[in-house]
One Martini backbone bead per residue (centre of mass of N, CA, C, O) as a GRO file, in nm:
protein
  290
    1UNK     BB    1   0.097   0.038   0.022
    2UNK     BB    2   0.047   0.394  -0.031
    3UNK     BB    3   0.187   0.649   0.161
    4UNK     BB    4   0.175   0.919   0.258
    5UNK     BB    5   0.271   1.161   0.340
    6UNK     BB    6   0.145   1.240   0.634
    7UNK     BB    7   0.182   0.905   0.748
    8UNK     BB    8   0.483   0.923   0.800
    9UNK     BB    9   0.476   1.184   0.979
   10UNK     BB   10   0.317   1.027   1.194
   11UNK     BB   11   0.446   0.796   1.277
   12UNK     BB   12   0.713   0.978   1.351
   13UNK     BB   13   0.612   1.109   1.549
   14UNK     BB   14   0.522   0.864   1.751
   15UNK     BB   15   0.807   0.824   1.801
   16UNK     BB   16   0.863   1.050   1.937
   17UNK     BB   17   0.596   1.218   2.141
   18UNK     BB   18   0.426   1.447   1.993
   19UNK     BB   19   0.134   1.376   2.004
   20UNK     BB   20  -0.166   1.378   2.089
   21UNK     BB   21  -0.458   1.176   2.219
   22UNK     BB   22  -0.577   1.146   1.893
   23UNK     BB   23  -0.357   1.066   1.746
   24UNK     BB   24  -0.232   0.814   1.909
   25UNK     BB   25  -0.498   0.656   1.848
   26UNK     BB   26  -0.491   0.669   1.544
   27UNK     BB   27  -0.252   0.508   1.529
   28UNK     BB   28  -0.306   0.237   1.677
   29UNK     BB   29  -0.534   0.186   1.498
   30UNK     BB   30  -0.386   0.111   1.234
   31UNK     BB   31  -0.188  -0.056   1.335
   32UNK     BB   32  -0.403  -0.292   1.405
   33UNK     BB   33  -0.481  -0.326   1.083
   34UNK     BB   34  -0.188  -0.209   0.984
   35UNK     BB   35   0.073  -0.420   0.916
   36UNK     BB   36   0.243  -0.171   0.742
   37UNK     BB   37   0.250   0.071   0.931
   38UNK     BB   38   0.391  -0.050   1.168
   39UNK     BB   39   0.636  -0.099   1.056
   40UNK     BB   40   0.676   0.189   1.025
   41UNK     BB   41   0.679   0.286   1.301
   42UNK     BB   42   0.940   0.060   1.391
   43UNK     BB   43   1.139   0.180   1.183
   44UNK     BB   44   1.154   0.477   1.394
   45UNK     BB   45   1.188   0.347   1.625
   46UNK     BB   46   1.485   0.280   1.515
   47UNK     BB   47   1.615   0.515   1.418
   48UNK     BB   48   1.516   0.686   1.720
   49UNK     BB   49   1.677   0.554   1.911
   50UNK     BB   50   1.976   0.631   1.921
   51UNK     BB   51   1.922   0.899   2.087
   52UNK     BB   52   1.882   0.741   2.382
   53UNK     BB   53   2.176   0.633   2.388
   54UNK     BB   54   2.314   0.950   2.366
   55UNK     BB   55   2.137   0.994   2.606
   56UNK     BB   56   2.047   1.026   2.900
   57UNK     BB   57   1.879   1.066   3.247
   58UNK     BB   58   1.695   1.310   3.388
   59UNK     BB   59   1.607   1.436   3.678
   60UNK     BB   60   1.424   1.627   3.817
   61UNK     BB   61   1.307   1.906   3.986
   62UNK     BB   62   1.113   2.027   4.243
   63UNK     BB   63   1.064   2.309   4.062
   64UNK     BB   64   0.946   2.149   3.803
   65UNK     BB   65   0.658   2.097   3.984
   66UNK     BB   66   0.569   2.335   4.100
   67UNK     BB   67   0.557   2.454   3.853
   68UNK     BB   68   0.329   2.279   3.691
   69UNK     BB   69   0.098   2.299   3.934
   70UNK     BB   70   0.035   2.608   3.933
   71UNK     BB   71   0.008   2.614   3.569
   72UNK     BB   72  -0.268   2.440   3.635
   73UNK     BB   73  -0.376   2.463   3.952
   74UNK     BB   74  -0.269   2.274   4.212
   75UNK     BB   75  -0.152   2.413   4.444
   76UNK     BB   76  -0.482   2.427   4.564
   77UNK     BB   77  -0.742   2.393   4.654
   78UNK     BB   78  -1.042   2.330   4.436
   79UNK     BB   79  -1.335   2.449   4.346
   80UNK     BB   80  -1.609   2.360   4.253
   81UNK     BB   81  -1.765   2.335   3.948
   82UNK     BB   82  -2.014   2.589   3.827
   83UNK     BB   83  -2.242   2.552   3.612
   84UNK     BB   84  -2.483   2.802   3.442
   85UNK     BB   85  -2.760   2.814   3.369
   86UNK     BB   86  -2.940   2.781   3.104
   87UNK     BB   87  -3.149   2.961   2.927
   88UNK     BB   88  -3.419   3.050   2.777
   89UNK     BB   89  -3.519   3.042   2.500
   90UNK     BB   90  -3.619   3.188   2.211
   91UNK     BB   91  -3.864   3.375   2.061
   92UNK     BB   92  -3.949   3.309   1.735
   93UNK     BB   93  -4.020   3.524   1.466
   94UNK     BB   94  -3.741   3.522   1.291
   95UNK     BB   95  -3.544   3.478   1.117
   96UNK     BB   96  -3.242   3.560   1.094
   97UNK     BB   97  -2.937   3.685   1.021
   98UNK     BB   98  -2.646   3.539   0.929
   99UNK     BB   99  -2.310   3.541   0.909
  100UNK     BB  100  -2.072   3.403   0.707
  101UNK     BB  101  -1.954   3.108   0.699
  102UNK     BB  102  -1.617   2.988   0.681
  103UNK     BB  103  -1.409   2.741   0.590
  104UNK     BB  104  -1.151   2.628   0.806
  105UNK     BB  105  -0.990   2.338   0.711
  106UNK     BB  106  -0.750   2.375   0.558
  107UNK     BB  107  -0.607   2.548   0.727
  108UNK     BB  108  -0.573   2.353   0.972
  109UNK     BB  109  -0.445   2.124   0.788
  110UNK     BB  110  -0.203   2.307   0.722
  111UNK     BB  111  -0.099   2.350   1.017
  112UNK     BB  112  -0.058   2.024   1.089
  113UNK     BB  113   0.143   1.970   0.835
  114UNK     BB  114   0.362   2.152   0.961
  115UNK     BB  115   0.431   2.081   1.187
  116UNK     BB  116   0.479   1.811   1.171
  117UNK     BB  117   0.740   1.876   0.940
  118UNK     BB  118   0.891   2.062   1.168
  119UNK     BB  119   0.891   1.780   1.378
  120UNK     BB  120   1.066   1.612   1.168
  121UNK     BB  121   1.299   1.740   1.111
  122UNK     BB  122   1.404   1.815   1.406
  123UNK     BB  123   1.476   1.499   1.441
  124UNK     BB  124   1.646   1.443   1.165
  125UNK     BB  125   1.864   1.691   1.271
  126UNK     BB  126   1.965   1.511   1.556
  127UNK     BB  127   2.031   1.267   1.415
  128UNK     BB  128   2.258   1.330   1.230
  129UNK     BB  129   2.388   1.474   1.480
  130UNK     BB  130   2.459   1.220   1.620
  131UNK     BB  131   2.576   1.029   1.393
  132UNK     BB  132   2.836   1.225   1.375
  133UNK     BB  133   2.904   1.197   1.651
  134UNK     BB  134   2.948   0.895   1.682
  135UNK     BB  135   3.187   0.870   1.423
  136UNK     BB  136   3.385   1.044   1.584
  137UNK     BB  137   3.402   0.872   1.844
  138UNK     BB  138   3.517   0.635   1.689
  139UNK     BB  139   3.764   0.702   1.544
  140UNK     BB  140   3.909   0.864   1.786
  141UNK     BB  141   3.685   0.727   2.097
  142UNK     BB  142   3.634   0.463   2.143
  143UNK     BB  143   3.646   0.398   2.449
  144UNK     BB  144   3.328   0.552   2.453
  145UNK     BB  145   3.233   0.255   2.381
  146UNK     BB  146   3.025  -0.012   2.346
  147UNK     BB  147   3.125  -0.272   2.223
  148UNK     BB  148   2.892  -0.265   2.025
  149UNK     BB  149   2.996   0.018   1.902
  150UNK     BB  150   3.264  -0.089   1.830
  151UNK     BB  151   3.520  -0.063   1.580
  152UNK     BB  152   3.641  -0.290   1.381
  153UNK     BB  153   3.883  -0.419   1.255
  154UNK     BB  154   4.098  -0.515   1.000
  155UNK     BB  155   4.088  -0.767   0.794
  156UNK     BB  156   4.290  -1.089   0.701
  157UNK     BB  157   4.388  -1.237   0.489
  158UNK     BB  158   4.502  -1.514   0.443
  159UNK     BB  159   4.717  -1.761   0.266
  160UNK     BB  160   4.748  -2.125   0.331
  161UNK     BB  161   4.997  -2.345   0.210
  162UNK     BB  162   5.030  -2.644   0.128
  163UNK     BB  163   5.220  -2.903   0.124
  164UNK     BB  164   5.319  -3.107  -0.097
  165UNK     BB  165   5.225  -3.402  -0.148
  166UNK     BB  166   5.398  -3.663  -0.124
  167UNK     BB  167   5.523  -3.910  -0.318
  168UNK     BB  168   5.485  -4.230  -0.316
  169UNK     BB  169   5.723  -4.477  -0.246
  170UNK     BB  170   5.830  -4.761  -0.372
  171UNK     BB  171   5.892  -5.064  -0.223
  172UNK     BB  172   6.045  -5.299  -0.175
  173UNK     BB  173   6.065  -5.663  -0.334
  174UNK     BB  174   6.029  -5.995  -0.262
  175UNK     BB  175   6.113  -6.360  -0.398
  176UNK     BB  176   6.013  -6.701  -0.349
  177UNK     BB  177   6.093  -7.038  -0.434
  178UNK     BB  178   5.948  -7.312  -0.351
  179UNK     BB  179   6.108  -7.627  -0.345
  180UNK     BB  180   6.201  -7.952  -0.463
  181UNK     BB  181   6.401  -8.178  -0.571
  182UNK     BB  182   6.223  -8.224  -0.822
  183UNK     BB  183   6.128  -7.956  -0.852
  184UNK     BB  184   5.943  -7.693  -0.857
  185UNK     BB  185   5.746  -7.504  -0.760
  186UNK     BB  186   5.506  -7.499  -0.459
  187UNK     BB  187   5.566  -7.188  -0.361
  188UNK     BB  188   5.540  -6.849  -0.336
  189UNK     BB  189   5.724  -6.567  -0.147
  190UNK     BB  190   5.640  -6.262  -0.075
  191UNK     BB  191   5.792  -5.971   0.011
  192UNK     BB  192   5.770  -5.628   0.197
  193UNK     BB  193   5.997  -5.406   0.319
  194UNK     BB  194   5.817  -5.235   0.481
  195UNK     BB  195   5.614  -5.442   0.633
  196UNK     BB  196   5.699  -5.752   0.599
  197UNK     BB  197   5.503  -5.866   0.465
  198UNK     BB  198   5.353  -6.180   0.336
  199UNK     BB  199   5.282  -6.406   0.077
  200UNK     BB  200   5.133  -6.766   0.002
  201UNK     BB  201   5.177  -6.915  -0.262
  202UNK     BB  202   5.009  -7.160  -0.458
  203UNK     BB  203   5.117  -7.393  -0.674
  204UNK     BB  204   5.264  -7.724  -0.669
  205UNK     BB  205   5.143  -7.845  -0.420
  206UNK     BB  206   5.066  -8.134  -0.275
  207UNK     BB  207   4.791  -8.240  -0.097
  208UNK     BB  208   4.730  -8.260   0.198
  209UNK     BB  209   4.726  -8.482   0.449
  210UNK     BB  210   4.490  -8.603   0.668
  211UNK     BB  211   4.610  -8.455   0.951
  212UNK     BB  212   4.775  -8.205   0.792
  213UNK     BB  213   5.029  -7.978   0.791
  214UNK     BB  214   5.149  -7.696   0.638
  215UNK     BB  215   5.477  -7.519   0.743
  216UNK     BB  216   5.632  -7.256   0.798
  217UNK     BB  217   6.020  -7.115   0.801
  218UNK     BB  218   6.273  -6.936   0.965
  219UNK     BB  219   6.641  -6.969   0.847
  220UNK     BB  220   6.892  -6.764   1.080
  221UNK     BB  221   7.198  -6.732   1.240
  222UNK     BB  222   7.081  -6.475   1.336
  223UNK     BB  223   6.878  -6.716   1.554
  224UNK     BB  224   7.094  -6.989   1.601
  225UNK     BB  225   6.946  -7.184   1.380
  226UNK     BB  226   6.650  -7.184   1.486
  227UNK     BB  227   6.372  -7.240   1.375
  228UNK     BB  228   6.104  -7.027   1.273
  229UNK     BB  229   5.785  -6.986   1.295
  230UNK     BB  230   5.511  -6.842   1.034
  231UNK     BB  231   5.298  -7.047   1.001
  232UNK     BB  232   5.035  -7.176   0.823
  233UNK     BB  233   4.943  -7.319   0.566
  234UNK     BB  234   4.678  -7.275   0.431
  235UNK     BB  235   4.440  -7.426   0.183
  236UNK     BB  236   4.416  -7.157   0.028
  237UNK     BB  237   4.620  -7.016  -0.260
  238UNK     BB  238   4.623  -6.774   0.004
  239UNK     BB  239   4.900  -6.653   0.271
  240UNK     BB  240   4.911  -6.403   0.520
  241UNK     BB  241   5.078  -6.208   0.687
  242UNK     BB  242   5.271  -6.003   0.993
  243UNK     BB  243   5.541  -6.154   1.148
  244UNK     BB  244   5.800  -6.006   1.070
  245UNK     BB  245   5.834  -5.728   1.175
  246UNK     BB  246   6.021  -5.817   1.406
  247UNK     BB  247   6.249  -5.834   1.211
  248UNK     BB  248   6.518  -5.806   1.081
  249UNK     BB  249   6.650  -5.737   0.749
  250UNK     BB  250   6.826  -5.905   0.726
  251UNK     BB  251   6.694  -6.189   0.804
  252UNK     BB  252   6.466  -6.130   0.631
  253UNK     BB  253   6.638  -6.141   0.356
  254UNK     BB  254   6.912  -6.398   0.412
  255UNK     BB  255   6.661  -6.630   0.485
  256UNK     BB  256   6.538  -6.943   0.518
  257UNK     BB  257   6.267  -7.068   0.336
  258UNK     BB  258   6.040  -7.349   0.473
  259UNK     BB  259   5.858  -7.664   0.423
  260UNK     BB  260   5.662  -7.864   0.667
  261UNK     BB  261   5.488  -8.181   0.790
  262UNK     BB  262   5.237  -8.127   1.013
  263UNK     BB  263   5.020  -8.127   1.233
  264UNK     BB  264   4.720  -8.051   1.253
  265UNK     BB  265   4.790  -7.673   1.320
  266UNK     BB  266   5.086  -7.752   1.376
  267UNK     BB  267   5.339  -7.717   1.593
  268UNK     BB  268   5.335  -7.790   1.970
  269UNK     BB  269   5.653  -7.622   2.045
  270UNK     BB  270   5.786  -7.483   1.811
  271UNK     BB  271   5.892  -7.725   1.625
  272UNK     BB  272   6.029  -7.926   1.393
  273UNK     BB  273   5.905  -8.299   1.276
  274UNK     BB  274   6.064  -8.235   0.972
  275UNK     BB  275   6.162  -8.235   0.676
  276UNK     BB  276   6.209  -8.040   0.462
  277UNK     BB  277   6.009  -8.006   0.142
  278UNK     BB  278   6.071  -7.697   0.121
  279UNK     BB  279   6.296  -7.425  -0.014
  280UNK     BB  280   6.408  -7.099  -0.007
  281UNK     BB  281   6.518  -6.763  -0.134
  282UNK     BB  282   6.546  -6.413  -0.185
  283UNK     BB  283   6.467  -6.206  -0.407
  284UNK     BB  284   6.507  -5.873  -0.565
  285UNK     BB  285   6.243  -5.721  -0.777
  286UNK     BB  286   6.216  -5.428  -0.599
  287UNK     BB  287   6.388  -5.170  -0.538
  288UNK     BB  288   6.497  -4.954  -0.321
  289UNK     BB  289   6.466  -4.595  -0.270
  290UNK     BB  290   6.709  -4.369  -0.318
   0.00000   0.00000   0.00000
């Protein structure tokens, strides 16, 4: 809806406090039905809020009250107001005749619109002021404002690189072929350098008997000549284990991998119970990177 300067004018007054009660009624009257006048009426009480902030409360004295009970009459007690009686009508005998009378609504309603317009600038030049004061206090004298009222810093935009990531470095790989008397892998024996885990295929080795199991062993003299055991080969085609990384990498690498036939589930000592079966040494597929 578009609202006349009057109505923006009505409103500027109300939030100041400059209306008499017949036009503060016709204002609240207004808001309660028009729900787009109120916004703008509390529009102005938001932007004329300012002026509260800049100036404190001052408690008047008690002679401008003293003084203000005078000017209306209450300094003394009262007496009771009594209108006198109505005289009788008179008796019309003819019409009289009347000055014609001036319809002065025009000049009433432009001097409340000039009023009124006269007390929205001085609001107005107020507020300038007021704005004016605080920008200066900003500048100049921020800490005599409250923290929500003081200019923040200037942002400083950082741009972090982050350092980029390493490019992963290929790991040594070892590969041993475990073979019997007869010739031919029987299994396959991978180790990664890095992790020292092994992967253990099945290639040509003849299906274990049942209550039997094949069991993997590392020997090697800085081990005192003891086989240590690696665990069982399981039955399915690969077997990987993670059991090596306890060892040096020279026994892990210069070591002796045999595989021999024990009871099923592996040797029940940790020592091997027959002579291996199957036996080789790694070597070197994928150099470590230098």
């Amino acid at each position: 809806m578009d609202y006349s300067e009057d109505h923006i004018a009505l409103a500027a007054e109300y939030a100041l406090g400059t209306l008499d009660a017949d036009e503060r009624t016709q204002v609240e009257t207004m808001m309660a039905v028009d729900k787009e006048f109120a916004g703008i009426v509390q529009a102005w009480e938001f932007r004329l809020g300012v002026l509260n902030q800049m100036v404190g409360s001052v408690e008047p004295r008690p002679l401008v009250w003293d003084n203000i009970r005078r000017a209306i009459g209450h300094e003394t007690q009262q007496a009771p107001l009594l209108l006198p009686e109505a005289p009788p009508p008179p008796i019309a005998f003819a019409e009289p005749l009347l000055p014609p009378v001036h319809d002065t609504s025009n000049v009433i309603q432009l001097s409340s619109q000039a009023r009124r317009w006269r007390n929205l600038a001085s609001a107005m030049t107020a507020l300038a002021a007021a704005l004016v004061a605080m920008i200066g206090v900003q500048l100049f004298l921020p800490d005599l404002l409250p923290d929500a009222m003081r200019p923040k810093g200037p942002t400083r935009v950082v741009e972090v690189k982050a350092p980029p990531a390493p490019t992963p470095q290929p790991s040594a790989q070892y590969v041993a072929l475990l073979q019997g008397q007869a010739g031919g892998p029987a299994f396959i024996l991978t180790v990664d350098g890095a992790t020292k885990n092994f992967t253990v295929r099945k290639v040509g080795a003849p299906p274990i008997e049942v209550g039997k199991s094949y069991e993997l062993w590392l020997i090697s003299d800085k081990l005192g000549g003891r086989p240590r055991s690696l665990g069982v080969i399981g039955a399915n085609d690969f077997t990987a284990r993670p059991v090596l990384a306890s060892y040096d990498t020279d026994v892990v690498t210069g070591g002796t991998y045999a595989v021999t036939v024990e009871q099923a589930g592996g040797s029940p000592d940790g020592a091997p119970h027959s002579t291996p079966v199957f036996a080789g040494k790694l070597i070197e597929t994928v150099p470590p990177p230098r």
